[in-house]
KEVEX-868450 format. One record per residue (C-alpha): residue in three letters; x, y negated, z negated; chain. Coordinates in steps of 0.2 Angstrom, whole numbers, m for minus. Example, Ala and Ser with C-alpha at 12.3 -4.5 7.8 and 13.67 -1.06 7.14 Angstrom:
BEGIN
(pt ala,(62,22,m39),A);
(pt ser,(68,5,m36),A);
This chain:
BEGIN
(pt unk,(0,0,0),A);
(pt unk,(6,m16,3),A);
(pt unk,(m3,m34,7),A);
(pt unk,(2,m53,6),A);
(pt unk,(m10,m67,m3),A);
(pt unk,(m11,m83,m10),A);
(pt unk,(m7,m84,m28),A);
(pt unk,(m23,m92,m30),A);
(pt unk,(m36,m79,m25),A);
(pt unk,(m26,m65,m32),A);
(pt unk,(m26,m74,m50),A);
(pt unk,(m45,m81,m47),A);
(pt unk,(m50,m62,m42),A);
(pt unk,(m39,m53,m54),A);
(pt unk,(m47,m67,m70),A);
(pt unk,(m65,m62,m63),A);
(pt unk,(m62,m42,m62),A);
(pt unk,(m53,m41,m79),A);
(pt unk,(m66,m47,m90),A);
(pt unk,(m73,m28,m88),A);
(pt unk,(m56,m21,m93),A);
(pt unk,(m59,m18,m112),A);
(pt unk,(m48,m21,m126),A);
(pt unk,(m47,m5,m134),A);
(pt unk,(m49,8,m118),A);
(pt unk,(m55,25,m122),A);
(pt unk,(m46,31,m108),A);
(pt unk,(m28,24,m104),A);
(pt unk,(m33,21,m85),A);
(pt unk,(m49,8,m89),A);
(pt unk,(m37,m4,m94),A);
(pt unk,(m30,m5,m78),A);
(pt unk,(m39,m15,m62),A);
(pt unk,(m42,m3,m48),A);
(pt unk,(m32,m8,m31),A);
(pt unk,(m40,m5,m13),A);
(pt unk,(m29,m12,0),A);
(pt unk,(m39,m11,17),A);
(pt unk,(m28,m14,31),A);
(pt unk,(m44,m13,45),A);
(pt unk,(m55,m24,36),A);
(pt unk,(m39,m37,31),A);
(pt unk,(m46,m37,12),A);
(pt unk,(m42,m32,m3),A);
(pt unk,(m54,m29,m19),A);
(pt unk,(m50,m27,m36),A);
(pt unk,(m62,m15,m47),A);
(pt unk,(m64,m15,m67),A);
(pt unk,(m75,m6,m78),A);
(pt unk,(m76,m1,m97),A);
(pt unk,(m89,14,m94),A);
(pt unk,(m105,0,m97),A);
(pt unk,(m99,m15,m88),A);
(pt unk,(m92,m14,m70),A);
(pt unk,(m84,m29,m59),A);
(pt unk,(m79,m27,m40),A);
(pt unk,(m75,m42,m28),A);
(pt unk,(m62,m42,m16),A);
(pt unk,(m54,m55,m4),A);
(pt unk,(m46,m58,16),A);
(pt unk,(m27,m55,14),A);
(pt unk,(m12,m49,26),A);
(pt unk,(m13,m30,22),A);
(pt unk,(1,m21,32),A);
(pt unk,(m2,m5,25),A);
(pt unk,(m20,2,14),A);
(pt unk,(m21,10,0),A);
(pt unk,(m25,11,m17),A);
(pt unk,(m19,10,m36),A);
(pt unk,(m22,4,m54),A);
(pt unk,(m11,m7,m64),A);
(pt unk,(m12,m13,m80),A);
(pt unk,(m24,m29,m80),A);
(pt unk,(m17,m39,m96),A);
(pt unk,(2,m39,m89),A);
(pt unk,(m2,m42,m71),A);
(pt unk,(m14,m56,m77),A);
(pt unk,(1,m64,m86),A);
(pt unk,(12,m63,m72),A);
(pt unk,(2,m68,m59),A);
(pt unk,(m7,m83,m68),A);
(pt unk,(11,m90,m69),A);
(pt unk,(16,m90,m53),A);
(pt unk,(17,m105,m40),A);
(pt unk,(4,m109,m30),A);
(pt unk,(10,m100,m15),A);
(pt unk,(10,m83,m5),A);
(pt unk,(14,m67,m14),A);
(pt unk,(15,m49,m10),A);
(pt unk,(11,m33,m17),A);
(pt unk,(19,m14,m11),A);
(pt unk,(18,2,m19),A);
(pt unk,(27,15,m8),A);
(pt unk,(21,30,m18),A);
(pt unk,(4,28,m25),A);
(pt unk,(0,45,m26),A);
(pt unk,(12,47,m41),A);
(pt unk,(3,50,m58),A);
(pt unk,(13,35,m62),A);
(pt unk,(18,25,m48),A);
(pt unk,(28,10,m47),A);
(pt unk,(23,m7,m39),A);
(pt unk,(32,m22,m35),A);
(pt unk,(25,m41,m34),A);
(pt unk,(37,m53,m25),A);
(pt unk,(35,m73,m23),A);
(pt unk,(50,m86,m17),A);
(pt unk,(54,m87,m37),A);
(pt unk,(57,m69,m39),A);
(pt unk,(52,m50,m42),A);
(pt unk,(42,m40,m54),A);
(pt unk,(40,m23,m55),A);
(pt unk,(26,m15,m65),A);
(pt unk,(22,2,m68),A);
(pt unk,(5,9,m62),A);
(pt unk,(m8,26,m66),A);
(pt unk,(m14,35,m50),A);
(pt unk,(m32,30,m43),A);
(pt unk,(m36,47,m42),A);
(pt unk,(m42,43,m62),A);
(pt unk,(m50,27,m61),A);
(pt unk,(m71,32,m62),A);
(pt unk,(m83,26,m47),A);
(pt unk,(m94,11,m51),A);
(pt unk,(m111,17,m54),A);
(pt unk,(m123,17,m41),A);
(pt unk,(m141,14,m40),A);
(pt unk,(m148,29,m26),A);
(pt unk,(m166,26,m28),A);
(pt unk,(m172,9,m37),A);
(pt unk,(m180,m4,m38),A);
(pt unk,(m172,m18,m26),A);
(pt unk,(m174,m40,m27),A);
(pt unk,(m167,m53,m17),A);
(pt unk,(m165,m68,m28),A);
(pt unk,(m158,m86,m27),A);
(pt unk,(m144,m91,m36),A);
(pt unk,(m154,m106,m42),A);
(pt unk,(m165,m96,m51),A);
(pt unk,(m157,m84,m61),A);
(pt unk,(m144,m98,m64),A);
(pt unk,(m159,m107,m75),A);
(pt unk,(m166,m93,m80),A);
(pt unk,(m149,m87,m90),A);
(pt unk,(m144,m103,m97),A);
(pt unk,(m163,m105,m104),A);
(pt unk,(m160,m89,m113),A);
(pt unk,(m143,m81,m115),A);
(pt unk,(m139,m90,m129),A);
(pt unk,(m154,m84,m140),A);
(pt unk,(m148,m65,m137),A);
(pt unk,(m145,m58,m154),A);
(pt unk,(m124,m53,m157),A);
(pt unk,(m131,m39,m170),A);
(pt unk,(m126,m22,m161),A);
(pt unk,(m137,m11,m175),A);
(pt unk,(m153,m21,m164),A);
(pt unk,(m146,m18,m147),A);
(pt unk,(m160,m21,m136),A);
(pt unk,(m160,m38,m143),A);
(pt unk,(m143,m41,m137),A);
(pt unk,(m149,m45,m121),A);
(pt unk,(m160,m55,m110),A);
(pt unk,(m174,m47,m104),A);
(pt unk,(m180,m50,m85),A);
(pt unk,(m199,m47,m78),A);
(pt unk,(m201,m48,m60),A);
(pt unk,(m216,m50,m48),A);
(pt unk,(m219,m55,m30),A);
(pt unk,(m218,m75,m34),A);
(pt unk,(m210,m75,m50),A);
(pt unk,(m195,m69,m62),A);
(pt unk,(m197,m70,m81),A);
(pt unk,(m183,m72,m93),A);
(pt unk,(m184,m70,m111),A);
(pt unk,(m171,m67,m125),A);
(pt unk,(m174,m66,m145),A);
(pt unk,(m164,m63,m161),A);
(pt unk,(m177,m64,m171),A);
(pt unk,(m176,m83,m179),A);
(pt unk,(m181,m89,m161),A);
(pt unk,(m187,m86,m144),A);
(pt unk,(m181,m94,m126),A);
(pt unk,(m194,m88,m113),A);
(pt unk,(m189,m97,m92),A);
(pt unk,(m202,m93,m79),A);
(pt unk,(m193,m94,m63),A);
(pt unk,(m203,m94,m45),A);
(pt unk,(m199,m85,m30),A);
(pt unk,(m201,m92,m17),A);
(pt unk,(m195,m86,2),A);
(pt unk,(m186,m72,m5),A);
(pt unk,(m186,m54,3),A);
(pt unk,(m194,m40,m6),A);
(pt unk,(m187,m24,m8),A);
(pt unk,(m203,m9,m4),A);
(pt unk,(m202,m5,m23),A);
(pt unk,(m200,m22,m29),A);
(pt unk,(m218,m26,m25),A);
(pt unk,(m224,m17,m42),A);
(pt unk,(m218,m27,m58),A);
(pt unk,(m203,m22,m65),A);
(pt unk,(m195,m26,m80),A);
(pt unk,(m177,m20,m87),A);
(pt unk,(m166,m27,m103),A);
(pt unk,(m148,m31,m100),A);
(pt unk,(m133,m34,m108),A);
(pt unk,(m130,m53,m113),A);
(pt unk,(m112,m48,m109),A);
(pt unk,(m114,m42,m94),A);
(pt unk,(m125,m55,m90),A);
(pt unk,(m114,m70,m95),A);
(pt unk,(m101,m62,m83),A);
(pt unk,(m115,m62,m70),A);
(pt unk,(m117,m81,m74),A);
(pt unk,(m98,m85,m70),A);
(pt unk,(m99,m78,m55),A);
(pt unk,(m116,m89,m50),A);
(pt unk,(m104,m104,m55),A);
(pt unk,(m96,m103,m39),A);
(pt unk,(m110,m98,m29),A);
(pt unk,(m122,m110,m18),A);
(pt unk,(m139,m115,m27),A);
(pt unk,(m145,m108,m10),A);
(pt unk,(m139,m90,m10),A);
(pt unk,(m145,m75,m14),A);
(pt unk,(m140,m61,m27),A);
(pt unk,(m148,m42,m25),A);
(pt unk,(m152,m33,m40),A);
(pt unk,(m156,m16,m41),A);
(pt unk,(m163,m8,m54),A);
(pt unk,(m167,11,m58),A);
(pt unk,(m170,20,m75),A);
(pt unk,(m152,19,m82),A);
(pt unk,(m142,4,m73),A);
(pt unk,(m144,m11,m64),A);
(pt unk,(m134,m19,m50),A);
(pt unk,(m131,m35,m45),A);
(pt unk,(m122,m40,m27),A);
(pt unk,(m118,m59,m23),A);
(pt unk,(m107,m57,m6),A);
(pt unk,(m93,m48,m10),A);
(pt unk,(m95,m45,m27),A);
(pt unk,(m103,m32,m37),A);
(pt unk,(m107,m29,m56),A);
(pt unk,(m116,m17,m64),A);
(pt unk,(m122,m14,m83),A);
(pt unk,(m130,m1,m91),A);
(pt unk,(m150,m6,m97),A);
(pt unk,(m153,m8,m113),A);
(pt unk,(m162,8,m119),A);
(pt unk,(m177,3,m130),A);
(pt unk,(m194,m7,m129),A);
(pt unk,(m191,m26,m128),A);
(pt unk,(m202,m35,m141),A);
(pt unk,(m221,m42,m136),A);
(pt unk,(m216,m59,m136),A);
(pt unk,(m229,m67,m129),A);
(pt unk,(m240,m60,m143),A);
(pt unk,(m227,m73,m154),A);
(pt unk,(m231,m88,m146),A);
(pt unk,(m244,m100,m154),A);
(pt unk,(m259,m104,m143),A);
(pt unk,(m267,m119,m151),A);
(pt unk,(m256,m132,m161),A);
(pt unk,(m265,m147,m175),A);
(pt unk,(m249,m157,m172),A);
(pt unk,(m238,m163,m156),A);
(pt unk,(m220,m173,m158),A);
(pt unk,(m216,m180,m141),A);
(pt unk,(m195,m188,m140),A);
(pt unk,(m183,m190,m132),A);
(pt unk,(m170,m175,m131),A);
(pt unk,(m154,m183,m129),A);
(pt unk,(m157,m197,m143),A);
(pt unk,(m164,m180,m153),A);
(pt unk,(m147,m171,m150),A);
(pt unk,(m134,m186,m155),A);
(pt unk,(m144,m189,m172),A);
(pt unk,(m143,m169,m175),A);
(pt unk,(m125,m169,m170),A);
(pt unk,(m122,m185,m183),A);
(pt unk,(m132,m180,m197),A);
(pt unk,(m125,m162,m197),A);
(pt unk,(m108,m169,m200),A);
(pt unk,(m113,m168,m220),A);
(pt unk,(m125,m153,m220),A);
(pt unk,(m123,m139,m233),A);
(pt unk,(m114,m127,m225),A);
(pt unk,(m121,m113,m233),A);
(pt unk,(m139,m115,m224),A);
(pt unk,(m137,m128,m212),A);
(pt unk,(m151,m137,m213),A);
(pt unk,(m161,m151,m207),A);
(pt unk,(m176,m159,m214),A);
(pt unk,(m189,m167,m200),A);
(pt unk,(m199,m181,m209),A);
(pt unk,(m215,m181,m195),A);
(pt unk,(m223,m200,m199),A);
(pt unk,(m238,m202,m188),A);
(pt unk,(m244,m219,m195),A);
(pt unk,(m227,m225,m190),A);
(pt unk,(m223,m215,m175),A);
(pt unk,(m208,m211,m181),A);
(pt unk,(m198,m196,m184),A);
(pt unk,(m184,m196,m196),A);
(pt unk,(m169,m182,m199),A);
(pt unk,(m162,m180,m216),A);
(pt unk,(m147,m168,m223),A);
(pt unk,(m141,m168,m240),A);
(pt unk,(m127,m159,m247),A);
(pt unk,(m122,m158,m266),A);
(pt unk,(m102,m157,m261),A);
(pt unk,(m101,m169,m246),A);
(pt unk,(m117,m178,m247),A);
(pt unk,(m132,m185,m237),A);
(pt unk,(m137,m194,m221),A);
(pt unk,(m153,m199,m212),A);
(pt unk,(m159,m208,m195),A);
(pt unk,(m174,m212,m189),A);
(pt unk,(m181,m212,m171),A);
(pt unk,(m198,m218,m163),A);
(pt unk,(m208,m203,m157),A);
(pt unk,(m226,m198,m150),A);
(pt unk,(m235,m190,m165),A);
(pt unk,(m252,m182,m164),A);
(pt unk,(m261,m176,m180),A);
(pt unk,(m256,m177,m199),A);
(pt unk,(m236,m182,m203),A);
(pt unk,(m228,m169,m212),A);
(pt unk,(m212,m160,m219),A);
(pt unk,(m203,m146,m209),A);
(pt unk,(m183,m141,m209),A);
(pt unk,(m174,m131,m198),A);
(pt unk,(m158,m121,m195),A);
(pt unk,(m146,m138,m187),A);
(pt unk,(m139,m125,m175),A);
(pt unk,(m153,m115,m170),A);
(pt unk,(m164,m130,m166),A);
(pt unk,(m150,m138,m156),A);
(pt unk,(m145,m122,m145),A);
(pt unk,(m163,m124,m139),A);
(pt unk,(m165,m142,m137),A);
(pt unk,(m146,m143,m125),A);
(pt unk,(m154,m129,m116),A);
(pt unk,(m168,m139,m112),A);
(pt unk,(m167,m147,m94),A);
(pt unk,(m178,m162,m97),A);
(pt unk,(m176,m182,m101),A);
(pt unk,(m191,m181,m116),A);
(pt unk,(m194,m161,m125),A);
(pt unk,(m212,m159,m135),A);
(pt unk,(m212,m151,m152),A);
(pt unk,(m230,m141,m156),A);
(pt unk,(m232,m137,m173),A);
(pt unk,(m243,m132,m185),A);
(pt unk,(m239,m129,m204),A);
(pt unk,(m221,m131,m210),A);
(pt unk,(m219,m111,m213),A);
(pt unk,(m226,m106,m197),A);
(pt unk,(m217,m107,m178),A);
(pt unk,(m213,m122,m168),A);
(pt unk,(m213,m121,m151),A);
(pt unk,(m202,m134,m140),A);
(pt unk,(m205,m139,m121),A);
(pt unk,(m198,m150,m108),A);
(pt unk,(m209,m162,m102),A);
(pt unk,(m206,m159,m83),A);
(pt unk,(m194,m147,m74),A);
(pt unk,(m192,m129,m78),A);
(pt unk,(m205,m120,m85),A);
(pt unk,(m195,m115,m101),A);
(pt unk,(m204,m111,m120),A);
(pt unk,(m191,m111,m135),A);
(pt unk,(m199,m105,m151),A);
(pt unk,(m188,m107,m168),A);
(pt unk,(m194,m102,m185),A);
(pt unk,(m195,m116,m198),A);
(pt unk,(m185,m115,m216),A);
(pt unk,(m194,m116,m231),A);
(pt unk,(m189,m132,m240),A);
(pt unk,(m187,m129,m259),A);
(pt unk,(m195,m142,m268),A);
């Protein structure tokens, strides 16, 4: 195998493909990237996997002879991401060696680094029979930044460490809890091709680190293409060009959340999001770390609303903000970060809060834009 590249799309592709290499392999040859060297096609792609997440992309380059091994991903991350800016080749003359030997080579030197045979290195899983979607990039970009972020990070709940996904013919719903709140996107789909079994609804639970992943590769995409998934009843698939990465589903029923949202609401806080963010952001500065909180001070005979913290080691703060209030004023505190992961999520100028009682949820909406719900539970304020 041999084949001449940038420096930069070798380290791009290589940065991508390694975030799948884990850190503690259970077998020595998933810390490696997989090498396919295609001298026909003049590309080369670059394959990691950790037995649950998979990445493959590849990219043009000079290949003079095909081929295919692994190497160690950390090392040849290190290397390459120091190079210059400039063209750089890779050979391995005997790549059929349990442990052959490959050399990189740029104008400022050469590095030899000691591979594992290909022969080892699993196939990406496949999807033979699934569902199939075409999406846009735009709207699976809004859905997962509407939602990732309320994925819960405790692995003894697993299928709420990932964002669930409902589809239709003209829709796709997002939704993604850790049980203190709720982010749900409804996303439309529109002029996209539907697959023969796509036309049923189908829902799957992914992975929110697979799906992060899937979210860095839509950073460099167009708003205007498209991604396929494919889905069948243990992995899903995603393709954006060149580009492939799969995850296992998430095994388990994903919670009724619609059943958790409030229908009617006695009160309604209407301000402006940004405004609301930089008094959370200044207040917080002397919050009691132990619980975080925030106190919301709801004044409708002033239209105001106000934010308090007080903390018996580092003090207290307050500000005030005008605000469209409807029904009685009231008392109601939250977790500082919980409310403002949702509120720097929200893609609007001016967010509604509807409340009821201070013990009972409080959905927030944006007025205008994506249709996006975020639901956060209260704390109870001790009096």
């Amino acid at each position: 195998m041999k084949f001449t590249c940038s420096q930069s799309d070798l380290n791009a592709n290589l940065s991508l493909v390694s975030r799948a290499v884990p850190s503690r392999p259970t077998y020595p040859v998933l810390g490696n990237v997989l090498f396919v060297a295609d001298a026909q096609g003049k590309r080369v792609s670059l394959t990691a996997f950790d037995s649950r997440l998979g990445i493959r992309t590849n990219f043009s380059a000079e290949v003079s002879e095909g081929g295919r091994l692994t190497l160690p991903a950390k090392i040849l991350n290190d290397i390459v991401a120091r190079l210059p800016e400039e063209e750089i080749t890779l050979a391995a003359e005997d790549e059929e060696e349990e442990n052959p030997l490959a050399t990189l080579t740029s104008s400022s030197g050469r590095f030899q680094i000691r591979g594992m045979s290909a022969t080892e290195f699993p196939e990406l899983p496949k999807v033979e029979e699934g569902e199939g979607i075409v999406l846009p990039v735009s709207a699976l970009s809004d859905g997962l930044k509407g939602t990732l972020f309320a994925a819960s990070t405790d692995e003894t709940k697993q299928v709420l460490t990932g964002v669930h996904l409902a589809g239709s013919q003209d829709s796709l719903e997002f939704a993604a809890t850790d049980g203190h709140r709720l982010a749900v996107v409804e996303t439309p789909l529109e002029n996209t091709e539907v697959g023969d079994r796509a036309s049923d609804n189908f829902a799957v639970t992914i992975a929110a680190r697979a799906l992060r992943e899937l979210e860095r590769m839509l950073a460099t995409a167009q708003a205007t293409d498209s991604v396929a998934l494919y889905v069948d009843e243990s992995q899903t698939i995603f393709e954006l060009g060149d580009r492939r990465l799969t995850s296992l589903k998430l095994e388990g029923a994903y919670p009724a959340y619609q059943q958790l949202i409030p229908r009617q609401f006695s009160r309604t806080v209407t301000v402006e999001r940004k405004r609301l963010i930089g008094s959370l952001e200044r207040v917080a500065v002397l919050a009691d770390q132990k619980n975080n909180l925030v106190k919301f001070t709801i004044d409708r005979d002033r239209g105001q609303l106000s934010l308090s913290v007080e903390s018996q080691d580092l003090g207290s703060a307050k500000e005030s903000m005008s605000a469209e209030i409807t029904g009685d004023s009231l008392e109601i505190a939250f977790n500082i970060k919980y409310l403002m992961d949702g509120l720097k999520a929200l893609p609007s100028s001016d967010i509604q809060m509807q409340l009821n009682e201070g013990n009972q949820p409080v959905i927030v909406t944006p007025l205008g834009g994506l249709k996006m719900t975020y639901l956060v539970m209260p704390v109870q304020i001790l009096r």
